[in-house]
C-alpha positions in Angstrom: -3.5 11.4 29.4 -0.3 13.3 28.2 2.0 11.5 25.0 5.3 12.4 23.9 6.3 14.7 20.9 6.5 10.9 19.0 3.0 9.9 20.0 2.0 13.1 19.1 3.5 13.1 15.6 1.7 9.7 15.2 -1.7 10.3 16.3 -1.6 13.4 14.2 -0.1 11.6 11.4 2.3 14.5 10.5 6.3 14.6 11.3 8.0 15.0 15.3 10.0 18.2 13.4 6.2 19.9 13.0 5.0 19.0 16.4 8.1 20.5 17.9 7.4 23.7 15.5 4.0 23.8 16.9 4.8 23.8 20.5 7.6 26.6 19.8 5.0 28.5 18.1 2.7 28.4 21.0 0.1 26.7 18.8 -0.4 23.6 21.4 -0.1 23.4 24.5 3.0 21.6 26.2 4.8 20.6 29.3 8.3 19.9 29.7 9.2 17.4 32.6 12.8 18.5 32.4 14.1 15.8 29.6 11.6 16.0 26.9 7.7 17.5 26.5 4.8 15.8 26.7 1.3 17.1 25.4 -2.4 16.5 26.6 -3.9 14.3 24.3 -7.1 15.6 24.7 -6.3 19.0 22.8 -6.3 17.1 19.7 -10.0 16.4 20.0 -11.1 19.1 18.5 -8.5 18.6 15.9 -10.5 15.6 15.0 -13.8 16.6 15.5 -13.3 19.1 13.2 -11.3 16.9 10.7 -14.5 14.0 10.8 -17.2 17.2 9.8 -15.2 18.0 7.1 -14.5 14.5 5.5 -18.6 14.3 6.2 -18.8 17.8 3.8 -16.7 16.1 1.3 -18.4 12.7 1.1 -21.8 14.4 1.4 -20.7 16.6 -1.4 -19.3 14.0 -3.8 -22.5 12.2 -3.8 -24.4 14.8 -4.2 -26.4 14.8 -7.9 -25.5 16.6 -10.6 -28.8 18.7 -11.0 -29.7 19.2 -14.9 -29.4 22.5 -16.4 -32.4 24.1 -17.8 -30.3 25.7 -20.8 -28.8 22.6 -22.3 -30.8 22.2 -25.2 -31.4 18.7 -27.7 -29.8 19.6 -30.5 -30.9 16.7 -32.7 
């Protein structure tokens, strides 16, 4: 399935200007049907595959316990 440089934007959540930088740059892939360009959507997956491991890092991270140090004496 192939969305315009506005779906794009969207699904990315960033701005059209950025998604228009990234196709200049050669950083995604893009088509241009002779009026405007339209982009696989499925290039993005591993956008978000790699965005949902990373947000599991965090979480898994911020939960995590804070283990006791050894050196922390009682001073009382």
């Amino acid at each position: 399935m192939y969305v315009t440089i506005k779906e794009a934007a969207e699904l990315l959540s960033v701005s059209e200007a950025y998604v228009l930088k990234l196709i200049k740059e050669k950083r995604v892939r893009a088509l241009f049907d002779g009026k405007d360009y339209i982009l696989y959507k499925d290039q993005f997956d591993t956008h978000f595959n790699q965005l949902e491991k990373y947000l599991k890092l965090v979480e898994e991270l911020h939960n995590e316990p804070i283990p006791e140090d050894i050196d922390i004496r009682d001073e009382d």
